[in-house]
Structure formats: C-alpha cells, structure tokens
N, CA, C and O of each residue as an XYZ file, in Angstrom:
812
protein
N      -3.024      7.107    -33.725
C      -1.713      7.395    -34.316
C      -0.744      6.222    -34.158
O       0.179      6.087    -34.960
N      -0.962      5.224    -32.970
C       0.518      4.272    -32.714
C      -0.417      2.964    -33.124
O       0.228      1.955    -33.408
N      -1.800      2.868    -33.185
C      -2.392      1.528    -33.413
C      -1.766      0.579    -34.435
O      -1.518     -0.615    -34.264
N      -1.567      1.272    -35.461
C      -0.735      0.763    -36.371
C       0.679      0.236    -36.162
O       0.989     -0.837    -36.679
N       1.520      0.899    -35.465
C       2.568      0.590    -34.910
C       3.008     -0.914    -33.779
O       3.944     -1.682    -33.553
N       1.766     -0.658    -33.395
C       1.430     -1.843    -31.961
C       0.659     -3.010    -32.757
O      -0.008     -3.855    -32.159
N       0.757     -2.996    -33.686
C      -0.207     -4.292    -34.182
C      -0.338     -6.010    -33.782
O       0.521     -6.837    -34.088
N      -1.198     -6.217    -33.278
C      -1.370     -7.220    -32.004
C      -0.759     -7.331    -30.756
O      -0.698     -8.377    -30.109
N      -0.173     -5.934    -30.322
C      -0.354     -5.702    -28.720
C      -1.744     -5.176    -28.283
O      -2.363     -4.389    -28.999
N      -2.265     -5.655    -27.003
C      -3.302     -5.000    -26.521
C      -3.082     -3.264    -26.436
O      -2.043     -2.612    -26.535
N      -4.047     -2.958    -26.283
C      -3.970     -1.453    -26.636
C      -5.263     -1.042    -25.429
O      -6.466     -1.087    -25.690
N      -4.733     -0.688    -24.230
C      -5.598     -0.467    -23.498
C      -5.417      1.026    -22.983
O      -4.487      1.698    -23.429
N      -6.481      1.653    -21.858
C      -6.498      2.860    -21.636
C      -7.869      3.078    -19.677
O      -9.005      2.729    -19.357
N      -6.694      3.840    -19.018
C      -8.460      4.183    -18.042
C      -8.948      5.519    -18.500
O      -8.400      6.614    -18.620
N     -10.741      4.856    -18.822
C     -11.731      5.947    -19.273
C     -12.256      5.971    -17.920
O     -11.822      5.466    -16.885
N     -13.817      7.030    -18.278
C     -14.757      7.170    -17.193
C     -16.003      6.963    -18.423
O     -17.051      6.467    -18.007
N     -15.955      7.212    -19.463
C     -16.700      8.181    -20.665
C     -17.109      6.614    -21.479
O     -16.152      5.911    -21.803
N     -18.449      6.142    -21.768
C     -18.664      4.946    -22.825
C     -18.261      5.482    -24.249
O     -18.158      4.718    -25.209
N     -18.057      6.721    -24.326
C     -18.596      7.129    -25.863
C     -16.840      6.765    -26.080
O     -16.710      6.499    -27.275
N     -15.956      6.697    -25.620
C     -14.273      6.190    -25.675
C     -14.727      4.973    -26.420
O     -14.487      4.690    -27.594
N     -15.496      4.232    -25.447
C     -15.370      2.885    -26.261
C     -16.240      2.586    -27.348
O     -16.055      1.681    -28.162
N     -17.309      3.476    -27.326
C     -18.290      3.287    -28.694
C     -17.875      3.578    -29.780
O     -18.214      2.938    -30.776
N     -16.973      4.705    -29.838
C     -16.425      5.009    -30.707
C     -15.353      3.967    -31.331
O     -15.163      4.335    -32.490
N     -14.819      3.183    -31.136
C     -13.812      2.581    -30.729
C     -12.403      2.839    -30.705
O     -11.626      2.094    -31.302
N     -11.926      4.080    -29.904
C     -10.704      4.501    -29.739
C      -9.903      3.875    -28.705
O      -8.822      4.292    -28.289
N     -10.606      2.703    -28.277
C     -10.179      1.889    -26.849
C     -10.804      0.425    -26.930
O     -11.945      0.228    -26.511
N      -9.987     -0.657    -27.511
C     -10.924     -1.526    -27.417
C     -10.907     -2.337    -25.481
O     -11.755     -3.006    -24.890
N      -9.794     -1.931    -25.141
C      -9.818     -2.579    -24.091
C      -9.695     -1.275    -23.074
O      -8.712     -0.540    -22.972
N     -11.183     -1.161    -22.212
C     -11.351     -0.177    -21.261
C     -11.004     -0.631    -20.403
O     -11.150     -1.836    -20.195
N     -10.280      0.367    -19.407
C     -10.296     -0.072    -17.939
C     -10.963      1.292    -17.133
O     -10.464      2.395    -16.911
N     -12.224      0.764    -16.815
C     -13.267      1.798    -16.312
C     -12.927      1.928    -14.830
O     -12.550      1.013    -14.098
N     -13.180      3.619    -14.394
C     -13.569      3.522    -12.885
C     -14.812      3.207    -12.846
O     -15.810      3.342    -13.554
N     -14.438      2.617    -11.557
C     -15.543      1.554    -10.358
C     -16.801      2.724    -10.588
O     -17.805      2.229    -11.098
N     -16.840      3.366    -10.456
C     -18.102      4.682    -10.075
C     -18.442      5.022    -11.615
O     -19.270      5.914    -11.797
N     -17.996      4.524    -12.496
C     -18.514      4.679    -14.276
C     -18.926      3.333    -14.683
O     -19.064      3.353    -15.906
N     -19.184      2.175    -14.209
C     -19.187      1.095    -14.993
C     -20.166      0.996    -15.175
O     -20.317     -0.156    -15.582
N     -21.685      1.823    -15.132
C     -22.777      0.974    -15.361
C     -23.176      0.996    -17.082
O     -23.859      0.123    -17.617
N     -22.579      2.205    -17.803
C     -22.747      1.848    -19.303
C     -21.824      1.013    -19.946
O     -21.767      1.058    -21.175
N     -21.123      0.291    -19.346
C     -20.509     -0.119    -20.132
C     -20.584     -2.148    -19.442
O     -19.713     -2.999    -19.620
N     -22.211     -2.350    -18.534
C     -22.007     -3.507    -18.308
C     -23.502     -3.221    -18.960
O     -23.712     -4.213    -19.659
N     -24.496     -2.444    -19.048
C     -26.000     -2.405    -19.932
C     -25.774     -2.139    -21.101
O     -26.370     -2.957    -21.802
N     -25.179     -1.365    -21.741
C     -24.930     -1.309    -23.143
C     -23.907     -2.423    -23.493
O     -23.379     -3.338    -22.863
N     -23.837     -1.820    -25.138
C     -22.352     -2.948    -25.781
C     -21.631     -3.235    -24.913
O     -21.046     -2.284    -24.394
N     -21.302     -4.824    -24.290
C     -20.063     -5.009    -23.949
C     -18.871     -5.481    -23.753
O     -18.681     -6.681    -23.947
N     -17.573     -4.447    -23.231
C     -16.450     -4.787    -23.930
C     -16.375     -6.270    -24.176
O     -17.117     -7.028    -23.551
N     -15.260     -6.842    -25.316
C     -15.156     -8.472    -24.987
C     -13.894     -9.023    -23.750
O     -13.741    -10.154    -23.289
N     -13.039     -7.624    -23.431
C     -11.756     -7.327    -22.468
C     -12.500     -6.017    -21.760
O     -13.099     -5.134    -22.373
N     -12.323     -6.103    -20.374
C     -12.237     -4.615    -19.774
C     -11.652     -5.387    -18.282
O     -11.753     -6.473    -17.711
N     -10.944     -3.970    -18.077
C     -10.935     -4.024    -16.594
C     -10.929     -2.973    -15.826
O     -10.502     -1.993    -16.435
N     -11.242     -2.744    -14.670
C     -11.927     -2.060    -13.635
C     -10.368     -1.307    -13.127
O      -9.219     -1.737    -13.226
N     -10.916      0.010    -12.547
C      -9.578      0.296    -11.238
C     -10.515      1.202    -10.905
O     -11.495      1.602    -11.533
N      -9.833      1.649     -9.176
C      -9.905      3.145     -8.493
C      -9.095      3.189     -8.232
O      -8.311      2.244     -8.141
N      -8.737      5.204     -7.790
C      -7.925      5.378     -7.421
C      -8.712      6.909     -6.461
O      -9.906      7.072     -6.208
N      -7.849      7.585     -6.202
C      -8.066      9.016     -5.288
C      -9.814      9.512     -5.552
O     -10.407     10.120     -4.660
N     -10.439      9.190     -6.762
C     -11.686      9.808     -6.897
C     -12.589      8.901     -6.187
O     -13.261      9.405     -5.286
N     -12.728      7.627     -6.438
C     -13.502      6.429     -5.805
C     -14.038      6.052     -4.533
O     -14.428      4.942     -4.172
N     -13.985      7.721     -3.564
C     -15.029      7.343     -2.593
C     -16.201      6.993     -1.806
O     -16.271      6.641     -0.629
N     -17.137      7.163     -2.709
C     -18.614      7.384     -2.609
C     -18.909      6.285     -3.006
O     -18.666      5.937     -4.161
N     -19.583      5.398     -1.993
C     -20.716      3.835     -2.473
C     -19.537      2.593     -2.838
O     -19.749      1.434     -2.481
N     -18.507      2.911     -3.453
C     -17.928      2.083     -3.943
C     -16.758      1.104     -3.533
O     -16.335      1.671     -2.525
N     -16.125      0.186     -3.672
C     -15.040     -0.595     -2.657
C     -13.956      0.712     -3.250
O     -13.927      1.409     -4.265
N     -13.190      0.599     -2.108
C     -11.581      1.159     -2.373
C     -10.614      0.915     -1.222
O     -10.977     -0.117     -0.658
N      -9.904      1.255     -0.837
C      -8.523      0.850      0.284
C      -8.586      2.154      0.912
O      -7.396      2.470      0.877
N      -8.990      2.796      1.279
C      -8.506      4.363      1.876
C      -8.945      3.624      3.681
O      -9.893      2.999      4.157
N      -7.782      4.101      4.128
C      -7.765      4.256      5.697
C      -9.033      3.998      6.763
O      -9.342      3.143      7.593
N      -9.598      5.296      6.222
C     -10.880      5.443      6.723
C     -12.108      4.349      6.035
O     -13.301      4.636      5.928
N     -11.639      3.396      5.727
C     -12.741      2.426      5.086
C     -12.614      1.265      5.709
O     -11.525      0.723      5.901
N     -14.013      0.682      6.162
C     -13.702     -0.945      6.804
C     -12.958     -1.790      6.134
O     -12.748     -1.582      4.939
N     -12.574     -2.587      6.601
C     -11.873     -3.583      5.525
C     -12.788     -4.657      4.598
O     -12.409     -5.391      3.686
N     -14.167     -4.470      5.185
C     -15.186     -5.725      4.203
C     -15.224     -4.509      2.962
O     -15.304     -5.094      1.882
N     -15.195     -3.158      2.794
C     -15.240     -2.836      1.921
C     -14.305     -2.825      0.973
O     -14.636     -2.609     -0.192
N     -12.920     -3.066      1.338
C     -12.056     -2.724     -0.020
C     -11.847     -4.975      0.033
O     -11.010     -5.502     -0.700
N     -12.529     -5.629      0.749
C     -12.595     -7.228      0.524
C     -13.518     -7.479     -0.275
O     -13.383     -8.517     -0.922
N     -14.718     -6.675     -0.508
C     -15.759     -7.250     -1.364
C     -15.689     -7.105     -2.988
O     -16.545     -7.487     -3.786
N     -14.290     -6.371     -3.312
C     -13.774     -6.045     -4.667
C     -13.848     -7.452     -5.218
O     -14.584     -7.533     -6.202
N     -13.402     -8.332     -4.921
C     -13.213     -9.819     -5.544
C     -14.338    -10.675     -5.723
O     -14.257    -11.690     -6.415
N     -15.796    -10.192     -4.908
C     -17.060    -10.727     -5.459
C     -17.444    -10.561     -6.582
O     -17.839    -11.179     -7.571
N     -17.144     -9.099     -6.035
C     -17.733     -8.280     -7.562
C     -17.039     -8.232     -8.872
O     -17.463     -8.046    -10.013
N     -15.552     -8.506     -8.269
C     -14.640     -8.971    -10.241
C     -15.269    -10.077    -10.392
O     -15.940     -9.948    -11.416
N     -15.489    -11.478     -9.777
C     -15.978    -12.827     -9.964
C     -17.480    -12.872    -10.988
O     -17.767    -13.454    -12.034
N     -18.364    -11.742     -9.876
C     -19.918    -11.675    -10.697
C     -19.763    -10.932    -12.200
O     -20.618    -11.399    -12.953
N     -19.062    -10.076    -12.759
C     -19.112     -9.101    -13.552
C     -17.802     -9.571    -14.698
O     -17.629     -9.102    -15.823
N     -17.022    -10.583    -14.039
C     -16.505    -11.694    -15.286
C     -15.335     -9.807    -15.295
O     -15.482     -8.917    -16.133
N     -14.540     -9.787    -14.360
C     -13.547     -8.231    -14.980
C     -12.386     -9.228    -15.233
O     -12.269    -10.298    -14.635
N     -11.389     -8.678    -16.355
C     -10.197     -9.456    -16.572
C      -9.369     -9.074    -15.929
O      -8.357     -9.775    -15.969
N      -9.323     -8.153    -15.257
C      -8.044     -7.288    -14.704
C      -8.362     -6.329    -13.936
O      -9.495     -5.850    -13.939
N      -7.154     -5.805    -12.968
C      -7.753     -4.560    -12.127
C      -6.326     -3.735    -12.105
O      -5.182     -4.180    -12.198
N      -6.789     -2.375    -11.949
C      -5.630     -1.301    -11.637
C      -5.777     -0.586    -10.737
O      -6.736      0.145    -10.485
N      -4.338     -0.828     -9.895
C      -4.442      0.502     -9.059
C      -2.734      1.029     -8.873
O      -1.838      0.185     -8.881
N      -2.444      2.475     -8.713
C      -1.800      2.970     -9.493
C      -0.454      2.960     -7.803
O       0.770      2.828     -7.779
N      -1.391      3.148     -6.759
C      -0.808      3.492     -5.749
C       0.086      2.077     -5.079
O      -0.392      1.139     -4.440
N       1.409      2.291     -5.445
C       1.511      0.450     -4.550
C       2.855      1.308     -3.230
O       2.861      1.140     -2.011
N       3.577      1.956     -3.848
C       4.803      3.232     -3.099
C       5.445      4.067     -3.183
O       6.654      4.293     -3.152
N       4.169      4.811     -3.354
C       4.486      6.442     -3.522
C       4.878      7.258     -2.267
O       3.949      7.604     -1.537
N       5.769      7.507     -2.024
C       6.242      8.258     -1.256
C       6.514     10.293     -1.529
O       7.318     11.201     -1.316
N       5.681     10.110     -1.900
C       6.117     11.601     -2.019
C       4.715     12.582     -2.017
O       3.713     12.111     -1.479
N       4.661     13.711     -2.517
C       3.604     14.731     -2.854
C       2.887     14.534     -3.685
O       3.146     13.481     -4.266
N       1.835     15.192     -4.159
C       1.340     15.025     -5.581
C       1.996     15.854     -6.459
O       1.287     16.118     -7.430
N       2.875     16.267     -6.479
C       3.702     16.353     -7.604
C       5.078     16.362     -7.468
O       5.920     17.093     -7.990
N       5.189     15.385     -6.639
C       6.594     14.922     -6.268
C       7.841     15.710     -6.350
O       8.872     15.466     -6.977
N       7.446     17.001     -5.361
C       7.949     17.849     -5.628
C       8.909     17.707     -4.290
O       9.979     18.315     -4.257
N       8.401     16.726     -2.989
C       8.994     16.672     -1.961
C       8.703     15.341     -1.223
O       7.603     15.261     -0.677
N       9.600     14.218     -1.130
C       9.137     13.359     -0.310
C       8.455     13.072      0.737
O       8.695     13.977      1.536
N       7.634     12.225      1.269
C       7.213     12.736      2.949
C       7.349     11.198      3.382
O       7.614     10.242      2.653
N       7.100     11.211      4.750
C       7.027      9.525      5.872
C       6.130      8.961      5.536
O       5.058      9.472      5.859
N       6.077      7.695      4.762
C       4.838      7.413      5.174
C       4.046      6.654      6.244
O       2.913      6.181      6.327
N       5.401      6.763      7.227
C       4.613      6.187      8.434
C       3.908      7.030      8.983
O       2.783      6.720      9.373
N       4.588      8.751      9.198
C       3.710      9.544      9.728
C       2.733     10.791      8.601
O       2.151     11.837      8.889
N       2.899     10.150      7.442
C       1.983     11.160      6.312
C       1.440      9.899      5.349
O       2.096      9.160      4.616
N       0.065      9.926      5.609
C      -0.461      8.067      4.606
C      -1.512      8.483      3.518
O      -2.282      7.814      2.829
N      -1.148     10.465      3.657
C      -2.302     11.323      2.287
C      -1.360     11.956      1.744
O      -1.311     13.184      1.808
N      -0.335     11.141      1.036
C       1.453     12.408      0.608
C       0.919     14.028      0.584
O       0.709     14.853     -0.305
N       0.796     14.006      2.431
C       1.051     15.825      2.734
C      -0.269     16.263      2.219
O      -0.055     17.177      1.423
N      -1.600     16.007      2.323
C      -3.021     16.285      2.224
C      -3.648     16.162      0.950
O      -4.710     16.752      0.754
N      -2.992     15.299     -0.155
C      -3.008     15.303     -1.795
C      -3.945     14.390     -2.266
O      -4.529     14.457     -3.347
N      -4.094     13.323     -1.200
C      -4.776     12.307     -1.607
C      -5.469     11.413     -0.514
O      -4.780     10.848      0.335
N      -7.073     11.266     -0.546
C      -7.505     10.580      0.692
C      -6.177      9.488      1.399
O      -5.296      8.877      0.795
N      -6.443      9.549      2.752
C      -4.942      8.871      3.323
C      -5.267      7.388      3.066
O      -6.448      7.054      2.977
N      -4.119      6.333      2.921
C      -3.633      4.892      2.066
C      -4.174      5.021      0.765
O      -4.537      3.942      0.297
N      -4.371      6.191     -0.101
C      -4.334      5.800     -1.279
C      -3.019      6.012     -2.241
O      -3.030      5.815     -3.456
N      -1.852      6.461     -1.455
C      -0.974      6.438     -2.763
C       0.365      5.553     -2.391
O       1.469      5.634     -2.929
N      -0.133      4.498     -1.082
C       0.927      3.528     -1.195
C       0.020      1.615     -0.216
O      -0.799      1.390      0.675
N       0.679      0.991     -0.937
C      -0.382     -0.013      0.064
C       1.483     -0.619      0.939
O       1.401     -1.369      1.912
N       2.459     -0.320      0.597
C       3.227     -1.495      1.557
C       4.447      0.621      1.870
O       4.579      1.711      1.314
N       4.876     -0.044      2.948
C       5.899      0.548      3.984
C       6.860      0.174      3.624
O       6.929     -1.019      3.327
N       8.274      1.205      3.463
C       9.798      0.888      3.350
C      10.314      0.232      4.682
O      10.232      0.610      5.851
N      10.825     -0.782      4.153
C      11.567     -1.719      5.155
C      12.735     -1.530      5.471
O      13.278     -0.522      5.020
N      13.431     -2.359      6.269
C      14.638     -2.404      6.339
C      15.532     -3.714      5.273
O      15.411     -4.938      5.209
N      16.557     -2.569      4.445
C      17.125     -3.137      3.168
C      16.442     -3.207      2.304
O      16.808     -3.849      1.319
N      15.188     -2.579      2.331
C      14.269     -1.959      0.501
C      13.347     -3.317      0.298
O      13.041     -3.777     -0.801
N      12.944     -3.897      1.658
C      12.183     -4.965      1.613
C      10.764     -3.959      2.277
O      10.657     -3.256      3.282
N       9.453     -4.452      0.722
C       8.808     -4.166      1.432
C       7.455     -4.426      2.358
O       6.671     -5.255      1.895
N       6.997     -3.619      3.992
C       6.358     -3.880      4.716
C       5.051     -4.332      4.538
O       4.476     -3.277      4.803
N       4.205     -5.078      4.299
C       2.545     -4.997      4.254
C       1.440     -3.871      4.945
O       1.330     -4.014      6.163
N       0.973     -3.255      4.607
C      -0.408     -3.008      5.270
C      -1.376     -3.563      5.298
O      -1.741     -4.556      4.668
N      -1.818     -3.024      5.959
C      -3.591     -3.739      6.326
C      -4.399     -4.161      5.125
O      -5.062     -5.167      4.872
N      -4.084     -2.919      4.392
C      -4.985     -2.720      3.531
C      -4.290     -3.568      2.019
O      -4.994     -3.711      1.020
N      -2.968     -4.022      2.072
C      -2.702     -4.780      0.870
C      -2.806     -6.612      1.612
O      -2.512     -7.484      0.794
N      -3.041     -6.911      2.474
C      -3.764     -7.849      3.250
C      -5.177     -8.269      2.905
O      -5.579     -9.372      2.534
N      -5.804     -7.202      3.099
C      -7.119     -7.785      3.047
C      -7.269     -7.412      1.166
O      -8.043     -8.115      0.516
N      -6.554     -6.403      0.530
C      -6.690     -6.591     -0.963
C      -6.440     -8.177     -1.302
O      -7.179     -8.789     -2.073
N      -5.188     -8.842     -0.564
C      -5.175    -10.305     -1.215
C      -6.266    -10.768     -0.648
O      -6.679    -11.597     -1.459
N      -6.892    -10.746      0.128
C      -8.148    -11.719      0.936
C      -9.134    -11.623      0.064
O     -10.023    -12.475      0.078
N      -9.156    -10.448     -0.954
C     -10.061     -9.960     -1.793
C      -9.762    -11.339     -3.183
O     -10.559    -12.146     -3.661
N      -8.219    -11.091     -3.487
C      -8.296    -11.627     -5.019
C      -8.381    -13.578     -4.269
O      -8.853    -14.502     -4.932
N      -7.932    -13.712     -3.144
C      -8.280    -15.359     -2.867
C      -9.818    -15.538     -3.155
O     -10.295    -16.295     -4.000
N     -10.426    -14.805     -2.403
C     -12.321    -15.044     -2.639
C     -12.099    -15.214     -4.210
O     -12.054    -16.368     -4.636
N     -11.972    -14.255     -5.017
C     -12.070    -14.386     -6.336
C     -11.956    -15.597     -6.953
O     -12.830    -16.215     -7.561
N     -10.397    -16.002     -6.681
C     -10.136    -17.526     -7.085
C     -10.811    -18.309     -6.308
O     -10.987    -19.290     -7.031
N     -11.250    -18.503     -5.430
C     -12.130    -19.260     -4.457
C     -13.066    -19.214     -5.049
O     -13.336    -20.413     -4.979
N     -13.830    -18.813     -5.603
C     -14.920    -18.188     -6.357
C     -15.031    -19.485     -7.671
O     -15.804    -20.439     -7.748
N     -13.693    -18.950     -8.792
C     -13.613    -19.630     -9.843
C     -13.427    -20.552     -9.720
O     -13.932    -21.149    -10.670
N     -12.670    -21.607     -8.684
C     -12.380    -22.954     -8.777
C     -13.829    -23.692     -8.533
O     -13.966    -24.809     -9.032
N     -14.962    -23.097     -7.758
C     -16.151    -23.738     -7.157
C     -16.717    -23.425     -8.332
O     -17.810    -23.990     -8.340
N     -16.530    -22.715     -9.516
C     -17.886    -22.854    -10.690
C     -17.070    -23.277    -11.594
O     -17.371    -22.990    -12.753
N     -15.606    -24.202    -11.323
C     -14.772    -25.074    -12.539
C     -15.636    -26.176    -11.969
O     -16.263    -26.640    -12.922
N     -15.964    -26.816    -10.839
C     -16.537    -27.553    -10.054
C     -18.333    -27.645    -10.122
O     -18.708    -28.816    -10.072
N     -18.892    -27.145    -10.173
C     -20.156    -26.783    -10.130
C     -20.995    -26.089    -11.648
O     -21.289    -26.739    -12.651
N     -21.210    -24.791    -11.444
C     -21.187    -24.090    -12.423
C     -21.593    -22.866    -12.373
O     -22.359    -22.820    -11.410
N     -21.520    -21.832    -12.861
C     -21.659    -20.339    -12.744
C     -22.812    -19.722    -11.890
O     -22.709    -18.828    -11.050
N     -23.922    -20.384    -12.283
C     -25.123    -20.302    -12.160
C     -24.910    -20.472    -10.285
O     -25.274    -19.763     -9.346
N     -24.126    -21.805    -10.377
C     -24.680    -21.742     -8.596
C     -23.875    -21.020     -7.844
O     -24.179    -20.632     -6.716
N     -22.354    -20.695     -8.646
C     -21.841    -19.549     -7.281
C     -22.894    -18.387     -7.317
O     -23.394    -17.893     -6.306
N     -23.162    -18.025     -8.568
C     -23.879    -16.404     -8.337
C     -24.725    -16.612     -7.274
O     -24.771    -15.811     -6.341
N     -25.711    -18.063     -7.339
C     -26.884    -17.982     -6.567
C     -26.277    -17.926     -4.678
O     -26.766    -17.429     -3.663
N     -25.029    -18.699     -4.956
C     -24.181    -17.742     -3.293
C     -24.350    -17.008     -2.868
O     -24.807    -16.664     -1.778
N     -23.792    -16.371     -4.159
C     -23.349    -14.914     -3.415
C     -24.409    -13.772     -3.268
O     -24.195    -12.863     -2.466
N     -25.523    -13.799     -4.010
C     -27.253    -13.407     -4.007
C     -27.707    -13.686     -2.499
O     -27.820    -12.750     -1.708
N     -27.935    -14.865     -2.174
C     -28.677    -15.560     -1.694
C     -28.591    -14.353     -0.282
O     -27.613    -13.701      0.084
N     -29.986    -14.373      0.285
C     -30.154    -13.467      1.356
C     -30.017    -12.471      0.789
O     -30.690    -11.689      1.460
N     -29.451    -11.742     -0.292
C     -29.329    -10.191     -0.267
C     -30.695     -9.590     -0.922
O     -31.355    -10.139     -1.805
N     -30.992     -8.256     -0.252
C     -32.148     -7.661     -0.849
C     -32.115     -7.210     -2.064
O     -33.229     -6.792     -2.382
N     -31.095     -7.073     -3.149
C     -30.597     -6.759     -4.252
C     -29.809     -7.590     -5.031
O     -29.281     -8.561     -4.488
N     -29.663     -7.407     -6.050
C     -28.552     -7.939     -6.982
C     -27.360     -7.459     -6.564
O     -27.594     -6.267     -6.364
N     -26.270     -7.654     -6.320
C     -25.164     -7.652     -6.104
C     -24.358     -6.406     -7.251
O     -24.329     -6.806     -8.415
N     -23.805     -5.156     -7.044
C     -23.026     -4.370     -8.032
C     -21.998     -4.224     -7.577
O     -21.463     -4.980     -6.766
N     -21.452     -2.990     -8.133
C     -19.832     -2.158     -7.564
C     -20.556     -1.071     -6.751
O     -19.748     -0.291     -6.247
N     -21.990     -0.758     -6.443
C     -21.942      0.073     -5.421
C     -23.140     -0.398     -4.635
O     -23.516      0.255     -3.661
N     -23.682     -1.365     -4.964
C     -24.273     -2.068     -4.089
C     -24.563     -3.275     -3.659
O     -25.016     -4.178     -4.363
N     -24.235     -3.358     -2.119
C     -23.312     -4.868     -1.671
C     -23.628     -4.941     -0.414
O     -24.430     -4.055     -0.119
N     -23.331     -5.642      0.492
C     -23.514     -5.637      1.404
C     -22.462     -5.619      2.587
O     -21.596     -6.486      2.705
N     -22.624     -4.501      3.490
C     -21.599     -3.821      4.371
C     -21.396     -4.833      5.514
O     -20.216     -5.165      5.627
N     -21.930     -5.199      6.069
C     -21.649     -6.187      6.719
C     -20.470     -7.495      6.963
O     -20.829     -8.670      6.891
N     -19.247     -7.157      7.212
C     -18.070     -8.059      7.108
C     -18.627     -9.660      7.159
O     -17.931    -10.600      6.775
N     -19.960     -9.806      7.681
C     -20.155    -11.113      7.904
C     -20.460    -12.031      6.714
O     -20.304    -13.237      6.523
N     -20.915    -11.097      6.038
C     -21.121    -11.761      4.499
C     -20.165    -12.577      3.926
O     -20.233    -13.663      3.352
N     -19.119    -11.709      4.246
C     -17.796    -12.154      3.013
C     -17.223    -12.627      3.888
O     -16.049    -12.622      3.519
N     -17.300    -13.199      5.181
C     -16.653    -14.260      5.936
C     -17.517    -15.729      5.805
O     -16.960    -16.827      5.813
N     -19.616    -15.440      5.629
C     -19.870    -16.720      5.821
C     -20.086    -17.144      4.395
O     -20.364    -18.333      4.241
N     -20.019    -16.496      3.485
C     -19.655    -16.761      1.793
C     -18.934    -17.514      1.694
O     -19.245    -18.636      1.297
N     -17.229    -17.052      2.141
C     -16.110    -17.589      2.242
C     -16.347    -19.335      2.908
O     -15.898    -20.346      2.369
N     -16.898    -19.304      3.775
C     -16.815    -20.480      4.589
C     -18.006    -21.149      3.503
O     -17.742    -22.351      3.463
N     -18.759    -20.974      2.941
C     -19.915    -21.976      2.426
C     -19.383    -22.345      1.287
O     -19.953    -23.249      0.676
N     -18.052    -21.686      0.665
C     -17.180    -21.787     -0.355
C     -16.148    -22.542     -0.072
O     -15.564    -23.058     -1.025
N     -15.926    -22.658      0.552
C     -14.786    -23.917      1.131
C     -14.904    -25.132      1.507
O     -14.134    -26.092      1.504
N     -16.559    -24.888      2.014
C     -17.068    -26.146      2.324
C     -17.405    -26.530      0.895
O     -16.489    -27.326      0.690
N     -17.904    -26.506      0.095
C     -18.788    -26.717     -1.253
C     -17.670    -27.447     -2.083
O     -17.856    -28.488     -2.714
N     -15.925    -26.437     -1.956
C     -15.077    -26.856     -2.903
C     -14.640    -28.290     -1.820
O     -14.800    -29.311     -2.488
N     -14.280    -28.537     -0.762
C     -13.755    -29.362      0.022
C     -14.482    -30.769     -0.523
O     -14.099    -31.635     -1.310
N     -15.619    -30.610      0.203
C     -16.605    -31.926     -0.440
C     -16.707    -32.273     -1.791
O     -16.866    -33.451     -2.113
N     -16.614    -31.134     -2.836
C     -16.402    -31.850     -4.158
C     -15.251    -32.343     -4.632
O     -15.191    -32.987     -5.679
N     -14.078    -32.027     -3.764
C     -12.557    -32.753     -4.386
C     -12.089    -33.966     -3.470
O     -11.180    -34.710     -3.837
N     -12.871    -34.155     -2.047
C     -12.799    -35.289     -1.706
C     -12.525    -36.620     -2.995
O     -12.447    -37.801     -2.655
C-alpha cells in the first residue's frame, strides 16, 4: 500500500517466515538469528539484516544476563562471515513493563517485572543528569562490532578467503549463528592473530 509512496526509500521489515521475502513483500529482511538458515541456502537477499530480541534464547548469541559474555561477543564473527549489513535490537532503555503500563528500577528489576528474559529490554542504566550508564553487556556488544571491523580492515589487506580461513581454523565445523564455539578463548586468540596480521601489514 505505501511502496509507492516511499519510492527509493529502503523499505525494510523483521520477518521469521522466507515466504515474506519470496514473495517479495520485503525486499530488505531483517531476520531473527534462530530463522536465518532459508534465507542464507535459498535466494539470497542482496540487503538483509539480522536482530534478536526476547525470543532468541536457544543455541544462538544474544545479551541476556544469564549468558557468558563470549556469547553475545561472537555476534561480530558471525555478521563478518555471513556479509549481514545491519543489526537490530530493539532494547537499548526500556524502563518499564511490557506494556508500559508501570515503570520499574532497573537497577533492581533487569526482566521489566518478569516480561522479558533479564538485560533484554535495556543495555545502559539512568545516570546522573540523563547521562547514560554502560553495562556489561553493551561493552562487550562493542567488543563484538570492533572484531567485526577488525575483521574487515584485515580482508581490505589480505583477502576474504584468508580471514574466513581464521576464523575456521581449528573448529570442528563451519562456523553459523548457532554454531560456534563457546569457549571465550577463541574470540580472544582470533582477536590477537588479527592484530598481529593487520599490524605487520601496515608497518
């Protein structure tokens, strides 16, 4: 109905469903993490980008409390390998209920009042004078998008072919969005063989 209206604005949407985009009622998907596998084996998009949010617990990276931090850090391998243009996430400071029917703390309520696995509906803390606090978890999200760019500057340098073979290398699998490797050590000695690689080539 508005496509016409929007003519050469992007026109994007979050699905779960390929048949959205086969059809083409969406040219630019932004898939959950836990739906992407038809839409990286079949047709695909020439734009998409990825998000989670409250559903995205099972196998997959996300920020919730109860999650190590190599897991919601290894998001930025996996945008790097899978070429994503963009990412969404909806929660940055929500302070309230799920239907914001009543504010709550979020120092001492981090699931607004049992609505949503806890740190998913805010990543930073109200400050003092509306400046706001960091968490943990929007910390190691940037540690996530640096790898990323860390990532791209070493295959502006090199070339595609050899970061992937990085970030492979040792693993018993191909690298996905739900399978990766748990181990924080990965994405610390990645990081370091990536710094070394870019260092020596800009000497």
């Amino acid at each position: 109905m508005v496509e016409k209206l929007l003519e050469g604005f992007p026109i994007m949407d979050a699905m779960s469903s390929y048949d959205y985009f086969a059809q083409g009622i969406c040219k630019v998907p932004v898939v959950a993490t836990n739906h992407l596998d038809p839409f990286l084996t079949q047709k695909r998009p020439e734009e998409f980008w990825v998000y989670y949010c409250c559903g995205q617990g099972y196998q997959v990276s996300n920020r919730f409390i109860a999650m190590p931090s190599a897991r919601t850090r290894i998001l930025g391998v996996q945008l790097y390998k899978f070429q994503v243009q963009g990412f969404l996430q909806w929660g940055f400071n929500f302070y309230n209920n799920v239907t914001s029917i009543h504010p709550i703390d979020p120092f001492a309520t981090a699931d607004g009042d049992a609505s949503y696995p806890a740190g998913d509906p805010f990543m930073v803390y109200p400050g003092p004078d509306g400046e706001p606090q960091e968490s943990l978890r929007l910390v190691v999200f940037s540690d996530a998008l640096h790898d990323l760019r860390a990532l791209q500057l070493l295959e502006s340098l090199t070339n595609r072919a050899h970061v992937l073979a990085l970030i492979e290398e040792g693993l018993d699998g191909p690298l996905t969005f739900s399978t990766y490797p748990r181990d924080p050590e990965y994405l610390l000695r990645l990081r370091e063989i990536v710094h070394q690689e870019i260092s020596g080539r800009m000497q």
